[in-house]
N, CA, C and O atoms as CSV, one atom per row, in Angstrom:
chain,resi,resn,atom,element,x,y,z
A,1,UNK,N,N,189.965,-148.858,-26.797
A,1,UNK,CA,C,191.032,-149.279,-25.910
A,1,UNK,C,C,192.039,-148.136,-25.721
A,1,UNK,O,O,192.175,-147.577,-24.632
A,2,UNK,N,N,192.531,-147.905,-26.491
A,2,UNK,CA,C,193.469,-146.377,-26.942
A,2,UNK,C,C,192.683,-145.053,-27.212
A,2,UNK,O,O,192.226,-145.119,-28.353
A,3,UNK,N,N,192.398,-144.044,-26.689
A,3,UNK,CA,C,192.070,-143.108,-27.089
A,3,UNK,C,C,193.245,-142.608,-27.495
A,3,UNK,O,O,194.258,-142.538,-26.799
A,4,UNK,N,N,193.097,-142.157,-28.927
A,4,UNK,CA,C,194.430,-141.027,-29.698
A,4,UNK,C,C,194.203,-139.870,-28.889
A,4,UNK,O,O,195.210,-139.240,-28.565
A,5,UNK,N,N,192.814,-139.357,-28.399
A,5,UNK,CA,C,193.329,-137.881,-27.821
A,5,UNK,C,C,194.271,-138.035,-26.370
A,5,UNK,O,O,195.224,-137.356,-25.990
A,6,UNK,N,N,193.734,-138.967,-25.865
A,6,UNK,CA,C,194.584,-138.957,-24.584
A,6,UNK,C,C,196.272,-139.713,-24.746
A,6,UNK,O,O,197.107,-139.763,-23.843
A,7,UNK,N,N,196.419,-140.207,-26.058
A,7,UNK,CA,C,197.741,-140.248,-26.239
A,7,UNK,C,C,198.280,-139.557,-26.749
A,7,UNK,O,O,199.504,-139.684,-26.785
A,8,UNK,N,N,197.577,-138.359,-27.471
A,8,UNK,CA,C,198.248,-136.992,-28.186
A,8,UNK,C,C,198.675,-135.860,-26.630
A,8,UNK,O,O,199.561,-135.047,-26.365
A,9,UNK,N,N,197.809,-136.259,-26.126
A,9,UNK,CA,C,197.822,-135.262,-24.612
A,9,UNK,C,C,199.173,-135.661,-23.376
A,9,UNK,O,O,199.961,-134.948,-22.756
A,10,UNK,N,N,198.985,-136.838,-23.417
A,10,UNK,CA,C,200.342,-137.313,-22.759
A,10,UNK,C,C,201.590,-137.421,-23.088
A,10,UNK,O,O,202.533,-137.464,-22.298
A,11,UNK,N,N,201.657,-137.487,-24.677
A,11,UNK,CA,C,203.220,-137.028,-25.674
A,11,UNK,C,C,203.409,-135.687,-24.962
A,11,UNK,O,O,204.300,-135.386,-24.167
A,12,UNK,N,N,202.208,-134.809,-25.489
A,12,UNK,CA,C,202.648,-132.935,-25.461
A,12,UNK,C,C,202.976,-132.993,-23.829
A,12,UNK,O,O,204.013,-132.376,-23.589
A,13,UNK,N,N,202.256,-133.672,-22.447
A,13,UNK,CA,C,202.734,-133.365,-21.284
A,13,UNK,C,C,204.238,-134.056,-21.305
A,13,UNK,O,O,205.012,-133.195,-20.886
A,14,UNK,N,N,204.879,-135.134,-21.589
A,14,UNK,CA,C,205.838,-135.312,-21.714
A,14,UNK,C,C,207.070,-134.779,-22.342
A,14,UNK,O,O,208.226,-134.945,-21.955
A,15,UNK,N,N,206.510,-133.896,-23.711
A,15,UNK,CA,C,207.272,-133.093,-24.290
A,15,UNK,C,C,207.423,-131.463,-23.438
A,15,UNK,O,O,208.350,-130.658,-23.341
A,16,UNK,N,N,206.468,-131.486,-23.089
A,16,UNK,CA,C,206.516,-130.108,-21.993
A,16,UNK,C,C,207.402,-130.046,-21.041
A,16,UNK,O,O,208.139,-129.139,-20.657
A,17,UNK,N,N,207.155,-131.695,-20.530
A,17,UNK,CA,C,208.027,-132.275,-18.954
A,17,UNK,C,C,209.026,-132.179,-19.468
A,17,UNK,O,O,209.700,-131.905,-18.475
A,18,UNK,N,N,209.793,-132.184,-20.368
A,18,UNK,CA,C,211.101,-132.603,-21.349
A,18,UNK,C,C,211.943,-131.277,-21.445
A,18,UNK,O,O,213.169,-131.164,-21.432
A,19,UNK,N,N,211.073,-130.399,-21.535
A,19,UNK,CA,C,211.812,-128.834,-22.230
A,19,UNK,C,C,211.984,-128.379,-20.785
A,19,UNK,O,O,213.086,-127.846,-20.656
A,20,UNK,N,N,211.253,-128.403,-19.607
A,20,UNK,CA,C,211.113,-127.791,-18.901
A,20,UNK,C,C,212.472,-127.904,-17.660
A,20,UNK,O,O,213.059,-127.146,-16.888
A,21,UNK,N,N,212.503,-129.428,-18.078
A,21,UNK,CA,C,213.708,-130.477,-17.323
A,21,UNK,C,C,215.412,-129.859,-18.266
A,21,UNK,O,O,216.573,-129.851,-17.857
A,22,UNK,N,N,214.821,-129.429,-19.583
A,22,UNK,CA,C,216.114,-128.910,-20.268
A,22,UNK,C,C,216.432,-127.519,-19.846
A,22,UNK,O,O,217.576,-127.130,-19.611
A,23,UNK,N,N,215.207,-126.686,-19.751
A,23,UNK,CA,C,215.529,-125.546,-19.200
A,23,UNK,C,C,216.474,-125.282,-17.832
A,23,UNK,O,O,217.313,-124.436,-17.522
A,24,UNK,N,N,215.935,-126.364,-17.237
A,24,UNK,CA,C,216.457,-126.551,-15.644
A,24,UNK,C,C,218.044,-126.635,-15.618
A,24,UNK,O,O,218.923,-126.079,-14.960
A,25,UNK,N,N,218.007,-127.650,-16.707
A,25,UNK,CA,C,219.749,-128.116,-16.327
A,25,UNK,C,C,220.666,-127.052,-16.902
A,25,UNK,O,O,221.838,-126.903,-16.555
A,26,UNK,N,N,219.975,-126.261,-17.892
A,26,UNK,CA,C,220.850,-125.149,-18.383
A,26,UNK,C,C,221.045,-124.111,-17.650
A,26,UNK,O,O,222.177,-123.630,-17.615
A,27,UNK,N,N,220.114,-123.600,-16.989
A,27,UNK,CA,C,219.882,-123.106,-15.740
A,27,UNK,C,C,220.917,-123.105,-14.815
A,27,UNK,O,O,221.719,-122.211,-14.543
A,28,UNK,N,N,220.729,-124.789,-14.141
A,28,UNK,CA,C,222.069,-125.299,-13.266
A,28,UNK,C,C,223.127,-124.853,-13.576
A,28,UNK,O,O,223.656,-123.891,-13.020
A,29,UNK,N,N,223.738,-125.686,-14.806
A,29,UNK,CA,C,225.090,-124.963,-15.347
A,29,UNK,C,C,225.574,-123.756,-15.224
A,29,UNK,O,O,226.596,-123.451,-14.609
A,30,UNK,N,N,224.730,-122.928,-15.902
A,30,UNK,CA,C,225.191,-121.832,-15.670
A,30,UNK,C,C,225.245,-120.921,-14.366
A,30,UNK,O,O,226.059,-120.046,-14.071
A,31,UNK,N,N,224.173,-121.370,-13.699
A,31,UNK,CA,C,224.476,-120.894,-12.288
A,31,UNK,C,C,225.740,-121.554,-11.192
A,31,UNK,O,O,226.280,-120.988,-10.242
A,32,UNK,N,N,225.928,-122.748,-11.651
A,32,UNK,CA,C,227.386,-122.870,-11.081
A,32,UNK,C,C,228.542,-122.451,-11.290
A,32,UNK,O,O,229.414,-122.115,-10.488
A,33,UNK,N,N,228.533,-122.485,-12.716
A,33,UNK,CA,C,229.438,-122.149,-13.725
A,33,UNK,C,C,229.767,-120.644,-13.347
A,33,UNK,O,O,230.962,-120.378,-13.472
A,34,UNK,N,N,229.117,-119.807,-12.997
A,34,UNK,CA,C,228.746,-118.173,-12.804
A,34,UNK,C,C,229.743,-117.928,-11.383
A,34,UNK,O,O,230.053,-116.773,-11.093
A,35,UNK,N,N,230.256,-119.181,-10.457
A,35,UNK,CA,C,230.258,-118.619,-8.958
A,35,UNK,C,C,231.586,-119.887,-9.080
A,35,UNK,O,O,231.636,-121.080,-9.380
A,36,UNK,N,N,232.769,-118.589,-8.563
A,36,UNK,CA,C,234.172,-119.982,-8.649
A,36,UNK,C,C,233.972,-121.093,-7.850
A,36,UNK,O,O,234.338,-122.148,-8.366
A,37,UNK,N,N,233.314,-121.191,-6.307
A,37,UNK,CA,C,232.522,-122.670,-6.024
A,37,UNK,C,C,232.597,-123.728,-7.017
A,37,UNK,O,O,233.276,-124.734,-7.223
A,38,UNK,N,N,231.425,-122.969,-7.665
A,38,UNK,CA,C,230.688,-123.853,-9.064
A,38,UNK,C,C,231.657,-124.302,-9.814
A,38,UNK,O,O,231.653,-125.530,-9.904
A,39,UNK,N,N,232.300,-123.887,-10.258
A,39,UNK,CA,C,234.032,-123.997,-11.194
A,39,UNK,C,C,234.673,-124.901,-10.432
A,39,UNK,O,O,234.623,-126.042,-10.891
A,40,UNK,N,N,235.292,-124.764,-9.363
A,40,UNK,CA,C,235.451,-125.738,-8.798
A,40,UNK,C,C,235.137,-127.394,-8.316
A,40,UNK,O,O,235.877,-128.378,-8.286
A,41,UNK,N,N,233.729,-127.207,-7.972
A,41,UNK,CA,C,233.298,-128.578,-8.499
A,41,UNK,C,C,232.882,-129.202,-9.655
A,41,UNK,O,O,232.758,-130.425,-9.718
A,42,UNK,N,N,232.657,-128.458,-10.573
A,42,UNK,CA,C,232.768,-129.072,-11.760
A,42,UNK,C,C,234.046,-129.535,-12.591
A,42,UNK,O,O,234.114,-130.488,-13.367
A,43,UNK,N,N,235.190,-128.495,-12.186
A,43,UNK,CA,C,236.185,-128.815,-12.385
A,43,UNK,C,C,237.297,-130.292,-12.143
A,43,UNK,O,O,237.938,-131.110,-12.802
A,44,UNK,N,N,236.933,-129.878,-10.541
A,44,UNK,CA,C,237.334,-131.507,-9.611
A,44,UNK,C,C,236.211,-132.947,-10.164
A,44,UNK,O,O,236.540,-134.118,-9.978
A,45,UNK,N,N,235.017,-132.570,-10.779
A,45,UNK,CA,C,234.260,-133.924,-11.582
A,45,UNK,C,C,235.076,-134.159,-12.513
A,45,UNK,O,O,235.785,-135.160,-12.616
A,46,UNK,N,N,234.993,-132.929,-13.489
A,46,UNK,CA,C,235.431,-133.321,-15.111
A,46,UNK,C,C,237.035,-134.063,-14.804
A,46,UNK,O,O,237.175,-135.088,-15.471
A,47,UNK,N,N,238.241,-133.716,-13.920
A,47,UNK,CA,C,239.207,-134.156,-13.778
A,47,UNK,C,C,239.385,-135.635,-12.885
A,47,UNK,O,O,240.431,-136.278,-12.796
A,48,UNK,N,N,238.274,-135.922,-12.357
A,48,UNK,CA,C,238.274,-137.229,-12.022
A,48,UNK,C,C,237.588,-138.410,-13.329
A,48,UNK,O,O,237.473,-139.624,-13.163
A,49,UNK,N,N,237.276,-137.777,-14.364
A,49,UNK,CA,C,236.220,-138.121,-15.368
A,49,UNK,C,C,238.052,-138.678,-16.188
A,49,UNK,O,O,238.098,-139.751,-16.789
A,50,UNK,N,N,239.221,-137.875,-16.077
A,50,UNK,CA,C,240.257,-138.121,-16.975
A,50,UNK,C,C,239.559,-137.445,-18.377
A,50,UNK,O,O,240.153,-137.738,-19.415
A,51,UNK,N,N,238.508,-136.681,-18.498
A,51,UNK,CA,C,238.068,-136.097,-20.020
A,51,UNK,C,C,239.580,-135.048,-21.006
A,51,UNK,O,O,239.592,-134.969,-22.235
A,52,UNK,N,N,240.170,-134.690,-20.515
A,52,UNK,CA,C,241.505,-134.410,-21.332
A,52,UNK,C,C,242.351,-134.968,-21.687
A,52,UNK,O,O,243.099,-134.657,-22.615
A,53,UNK,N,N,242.409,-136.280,-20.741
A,53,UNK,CA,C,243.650,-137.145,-20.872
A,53,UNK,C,C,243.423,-138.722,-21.035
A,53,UNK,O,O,243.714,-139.378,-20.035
A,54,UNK,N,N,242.963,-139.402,-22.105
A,54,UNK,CA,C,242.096,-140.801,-22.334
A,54,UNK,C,C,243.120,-141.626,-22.308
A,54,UNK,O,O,242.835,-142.722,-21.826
A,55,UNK,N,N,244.373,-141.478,-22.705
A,55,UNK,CA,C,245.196,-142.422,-23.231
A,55,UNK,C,C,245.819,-142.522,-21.897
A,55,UNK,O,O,245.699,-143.729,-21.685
A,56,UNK,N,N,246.464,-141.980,-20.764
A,56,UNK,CA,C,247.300,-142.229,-19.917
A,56,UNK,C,C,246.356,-143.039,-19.351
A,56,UNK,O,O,246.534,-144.257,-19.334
A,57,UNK,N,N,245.310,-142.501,-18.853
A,57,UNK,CA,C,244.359,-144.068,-17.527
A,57,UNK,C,C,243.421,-144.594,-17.920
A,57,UNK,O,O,242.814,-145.316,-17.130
A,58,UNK,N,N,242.980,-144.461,-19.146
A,58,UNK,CA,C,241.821,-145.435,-19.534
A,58,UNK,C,C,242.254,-146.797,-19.953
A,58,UNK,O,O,241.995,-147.906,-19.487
A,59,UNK,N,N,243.048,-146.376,-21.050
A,59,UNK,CA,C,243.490,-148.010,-21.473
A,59,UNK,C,C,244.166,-149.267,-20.307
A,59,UNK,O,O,245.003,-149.003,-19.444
A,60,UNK,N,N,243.698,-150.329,-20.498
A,60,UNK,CA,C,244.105,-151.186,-19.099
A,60,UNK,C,C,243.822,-152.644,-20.010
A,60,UNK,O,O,243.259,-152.598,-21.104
A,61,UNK,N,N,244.110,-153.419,-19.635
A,61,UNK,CA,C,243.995,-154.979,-19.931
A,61,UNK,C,C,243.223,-155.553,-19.738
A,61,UNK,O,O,242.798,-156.413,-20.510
A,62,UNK,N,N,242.571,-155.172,-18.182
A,62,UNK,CA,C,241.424,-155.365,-17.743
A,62,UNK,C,C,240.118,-155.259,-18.669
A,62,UNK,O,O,240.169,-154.119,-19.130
A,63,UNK,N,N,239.038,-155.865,-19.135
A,63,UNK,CA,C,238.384,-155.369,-20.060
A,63,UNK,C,C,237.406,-154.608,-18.735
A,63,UNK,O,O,237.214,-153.392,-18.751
A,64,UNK,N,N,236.934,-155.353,-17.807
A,64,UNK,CA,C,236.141,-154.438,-16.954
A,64,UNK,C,C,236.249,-153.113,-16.575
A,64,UNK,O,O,235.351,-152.274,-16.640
A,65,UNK,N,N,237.822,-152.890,-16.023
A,65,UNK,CA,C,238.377,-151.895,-15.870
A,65,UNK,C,C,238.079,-150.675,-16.895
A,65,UNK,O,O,237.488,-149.602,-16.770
A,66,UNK,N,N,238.722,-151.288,-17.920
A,66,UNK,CA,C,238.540,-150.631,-19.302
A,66,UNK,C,C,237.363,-149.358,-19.324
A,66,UNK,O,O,237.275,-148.133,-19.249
A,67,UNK,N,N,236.311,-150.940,-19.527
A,67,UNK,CA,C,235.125,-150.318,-19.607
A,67,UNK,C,C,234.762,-149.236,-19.040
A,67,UNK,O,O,234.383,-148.189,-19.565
A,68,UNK,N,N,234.961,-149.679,-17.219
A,68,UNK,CA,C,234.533,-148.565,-16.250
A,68,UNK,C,C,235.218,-147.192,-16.209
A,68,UNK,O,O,234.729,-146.287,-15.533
A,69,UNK,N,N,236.386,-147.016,-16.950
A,69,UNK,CA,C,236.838,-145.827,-17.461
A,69,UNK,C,C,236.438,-144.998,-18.222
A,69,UNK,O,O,236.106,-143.824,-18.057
A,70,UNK,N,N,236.497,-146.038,-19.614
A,70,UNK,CA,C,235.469,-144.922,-20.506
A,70,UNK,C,C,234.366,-145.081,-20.489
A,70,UNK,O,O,233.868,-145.461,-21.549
A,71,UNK,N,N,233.642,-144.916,-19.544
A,71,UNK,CA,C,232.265,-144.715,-19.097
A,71,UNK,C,C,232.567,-143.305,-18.217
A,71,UNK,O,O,232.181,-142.282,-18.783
A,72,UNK,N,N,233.057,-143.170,-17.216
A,72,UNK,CA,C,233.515,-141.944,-16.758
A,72,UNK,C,C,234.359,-141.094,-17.879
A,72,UNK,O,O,234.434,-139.875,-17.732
A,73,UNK,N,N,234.826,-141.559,-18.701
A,73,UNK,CA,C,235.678,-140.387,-19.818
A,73,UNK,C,C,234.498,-139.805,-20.435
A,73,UNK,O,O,234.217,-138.736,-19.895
A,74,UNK,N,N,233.632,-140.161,-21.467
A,74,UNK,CA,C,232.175,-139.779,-21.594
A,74,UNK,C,C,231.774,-139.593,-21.289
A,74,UNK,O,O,231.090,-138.826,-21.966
A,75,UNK,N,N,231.116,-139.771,-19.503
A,75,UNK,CA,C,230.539,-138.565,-18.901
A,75,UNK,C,C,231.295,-137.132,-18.986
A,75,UNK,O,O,230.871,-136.032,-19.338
A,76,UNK,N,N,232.857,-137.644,-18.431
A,76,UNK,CA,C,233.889,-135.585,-18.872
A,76,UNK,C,C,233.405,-134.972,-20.135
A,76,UNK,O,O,233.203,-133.815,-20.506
A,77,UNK,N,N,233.260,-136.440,-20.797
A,77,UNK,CA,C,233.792,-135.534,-22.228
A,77,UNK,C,C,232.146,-134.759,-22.353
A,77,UNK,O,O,232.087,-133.606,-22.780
A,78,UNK,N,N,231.171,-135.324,-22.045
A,78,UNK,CA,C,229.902,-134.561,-22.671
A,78,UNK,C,C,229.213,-132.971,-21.999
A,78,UNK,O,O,228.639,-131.930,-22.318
A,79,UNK,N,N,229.917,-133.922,-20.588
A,79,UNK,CA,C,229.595,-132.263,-19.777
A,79,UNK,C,C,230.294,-131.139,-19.861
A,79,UNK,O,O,229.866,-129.993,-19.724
A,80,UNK,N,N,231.944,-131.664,-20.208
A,80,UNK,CA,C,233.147,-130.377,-20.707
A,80,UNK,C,C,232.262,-130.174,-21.882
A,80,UNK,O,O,232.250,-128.943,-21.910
A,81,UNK,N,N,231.437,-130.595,-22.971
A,81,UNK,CA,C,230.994,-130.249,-23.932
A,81,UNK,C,C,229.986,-129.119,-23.825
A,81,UNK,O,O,229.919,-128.106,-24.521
A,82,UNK,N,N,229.244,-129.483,-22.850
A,82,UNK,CA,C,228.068,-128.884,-22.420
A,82,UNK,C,C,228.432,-127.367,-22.044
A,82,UNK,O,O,228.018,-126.350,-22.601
A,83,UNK,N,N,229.195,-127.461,-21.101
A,83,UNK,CA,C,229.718,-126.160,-20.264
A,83,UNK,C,C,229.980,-125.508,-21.315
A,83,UNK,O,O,229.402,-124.422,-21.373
A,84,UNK,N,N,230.907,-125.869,-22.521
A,84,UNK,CA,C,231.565,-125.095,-23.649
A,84,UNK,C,C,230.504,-124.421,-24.246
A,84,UNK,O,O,230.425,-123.202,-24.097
A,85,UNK,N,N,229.711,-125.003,-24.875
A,85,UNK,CA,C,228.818,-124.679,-25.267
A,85,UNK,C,C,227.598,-123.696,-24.788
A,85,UNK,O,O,226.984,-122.856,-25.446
A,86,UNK,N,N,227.456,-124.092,-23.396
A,86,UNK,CA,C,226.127,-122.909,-22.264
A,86,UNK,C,C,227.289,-121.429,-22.052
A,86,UNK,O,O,227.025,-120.283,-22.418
A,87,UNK,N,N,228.234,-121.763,-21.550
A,87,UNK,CA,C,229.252,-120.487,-21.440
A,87,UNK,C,C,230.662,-120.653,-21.475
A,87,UNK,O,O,231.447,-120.973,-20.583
A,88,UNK,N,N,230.840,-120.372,-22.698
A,88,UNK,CA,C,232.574,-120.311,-23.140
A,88,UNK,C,C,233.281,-120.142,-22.156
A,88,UNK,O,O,233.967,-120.936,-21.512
A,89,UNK,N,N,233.005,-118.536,-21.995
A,89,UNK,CA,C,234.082,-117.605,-20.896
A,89,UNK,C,C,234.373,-118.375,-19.542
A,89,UNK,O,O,235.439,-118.546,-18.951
A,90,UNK,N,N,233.064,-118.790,-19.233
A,90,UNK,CA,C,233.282,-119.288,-17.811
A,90,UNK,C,C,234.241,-120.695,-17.906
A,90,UNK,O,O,234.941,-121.053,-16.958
A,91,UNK,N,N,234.175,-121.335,-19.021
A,91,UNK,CA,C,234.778,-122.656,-18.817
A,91,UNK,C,C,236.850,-121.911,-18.899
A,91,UNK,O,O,237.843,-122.018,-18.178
A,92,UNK,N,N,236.537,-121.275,-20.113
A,92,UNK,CA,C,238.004,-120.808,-20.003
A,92,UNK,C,C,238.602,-120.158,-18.624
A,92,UNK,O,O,239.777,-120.196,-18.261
A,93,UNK,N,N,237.389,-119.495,-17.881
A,93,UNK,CA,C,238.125,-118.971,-16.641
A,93,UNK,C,C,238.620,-120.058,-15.532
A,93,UNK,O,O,239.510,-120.016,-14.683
A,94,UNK,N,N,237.287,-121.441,-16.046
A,94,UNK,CA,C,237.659,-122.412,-14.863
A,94,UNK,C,C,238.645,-123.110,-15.215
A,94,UNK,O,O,239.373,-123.364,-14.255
A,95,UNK,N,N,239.074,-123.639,-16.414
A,95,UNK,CA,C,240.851,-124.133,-16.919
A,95,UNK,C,C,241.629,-123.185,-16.531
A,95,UNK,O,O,242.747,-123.512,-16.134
A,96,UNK,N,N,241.360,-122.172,-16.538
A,96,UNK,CA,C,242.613,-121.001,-15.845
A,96,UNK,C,C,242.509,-120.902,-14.350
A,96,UNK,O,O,243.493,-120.967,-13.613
A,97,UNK,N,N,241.720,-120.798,-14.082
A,97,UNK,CA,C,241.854,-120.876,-12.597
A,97,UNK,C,C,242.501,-122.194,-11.801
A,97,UNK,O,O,243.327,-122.177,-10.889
A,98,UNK,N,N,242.036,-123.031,-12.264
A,98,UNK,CA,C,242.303,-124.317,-12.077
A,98,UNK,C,C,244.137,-125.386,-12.323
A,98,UNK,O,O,244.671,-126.279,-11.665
A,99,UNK,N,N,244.534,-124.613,-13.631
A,99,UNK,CA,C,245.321,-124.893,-14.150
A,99,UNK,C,C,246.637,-124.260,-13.785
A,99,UNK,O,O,247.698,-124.884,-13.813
A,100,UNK,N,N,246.463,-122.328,-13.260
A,100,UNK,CA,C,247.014,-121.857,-12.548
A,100,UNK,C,C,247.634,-122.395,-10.913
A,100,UNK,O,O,248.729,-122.262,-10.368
A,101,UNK,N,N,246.524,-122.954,-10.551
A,101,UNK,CA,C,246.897,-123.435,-9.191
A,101,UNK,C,C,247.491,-124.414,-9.209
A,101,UNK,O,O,248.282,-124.607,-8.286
A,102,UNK,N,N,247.356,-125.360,-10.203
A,102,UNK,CA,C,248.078,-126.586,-10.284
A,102,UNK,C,C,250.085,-126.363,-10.531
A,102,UNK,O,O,250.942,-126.831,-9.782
A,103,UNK,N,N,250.292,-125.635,-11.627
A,103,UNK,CA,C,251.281,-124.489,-12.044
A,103,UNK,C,C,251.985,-123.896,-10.428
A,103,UNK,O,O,253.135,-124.168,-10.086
A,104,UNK,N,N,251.284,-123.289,-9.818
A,104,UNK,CA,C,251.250,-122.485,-8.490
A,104,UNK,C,C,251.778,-123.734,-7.826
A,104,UNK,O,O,252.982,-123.991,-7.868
A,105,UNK,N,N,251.278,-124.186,-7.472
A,105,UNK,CA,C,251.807,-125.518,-6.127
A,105,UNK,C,C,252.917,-126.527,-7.074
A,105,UNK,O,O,253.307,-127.358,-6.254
A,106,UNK,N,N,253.332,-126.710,-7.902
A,106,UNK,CA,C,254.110,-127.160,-8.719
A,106,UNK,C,C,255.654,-126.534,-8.284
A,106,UNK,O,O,256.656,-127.148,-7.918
A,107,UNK,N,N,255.435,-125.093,-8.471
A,107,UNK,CA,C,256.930,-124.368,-8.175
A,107,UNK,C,C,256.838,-124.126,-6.336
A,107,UNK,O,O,257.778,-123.607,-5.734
């Protein structure tokens, strides 16, 4: 009913499909990450995500609400993780760039 070889064969294509799909997204990252564009929209995600700031708009009364917040805070928080991690420099340039302009139109 089961052949083990053809279920040993479809793990390893799945584990292949797996690395190959990881390669990709690291890939992505960093090629956005690389081009201020890229900084930019990742930037404008992670800040609609609220990933720096949990306590001012997540908490609500609402339990739905709630929820649907920190569900978007955890997406910020894992991909600000991610970026940190694939390329430091670039994330620090995109808080500076980013943070500058905010600073900039402020005064």
């Amino acid at each position: 009913m089961f052949d083990p070889d053809e279920i040993l064969q479809q793990r390893e294509e799945e584990a292949r499909l797996k690395q190959i799909k990881q390669r990709q997204r690291i890939d992505d990252v960093r090629w956005l990450m690389a081009d201020q564009r890229g900084r930019r929209i990742l930037w404008d995600l992670l800040d609609k995500t609220h990933f720096e700031r949990p306590g001012e708009t997540i908490f609500r009364t609402h339990g739905g609400q709630q929820s649907y917040l920190l569900g978007a805070y955890e997406i910020g928080r894992t991909l600000a993780e991610e970026i940190r991690n694939l390329c430091p420099e670039q994330y620090l340039l995109m808080v500076r760039e980013n943070t500058q302009k905010s600073e900039d139109v402020a005064q």
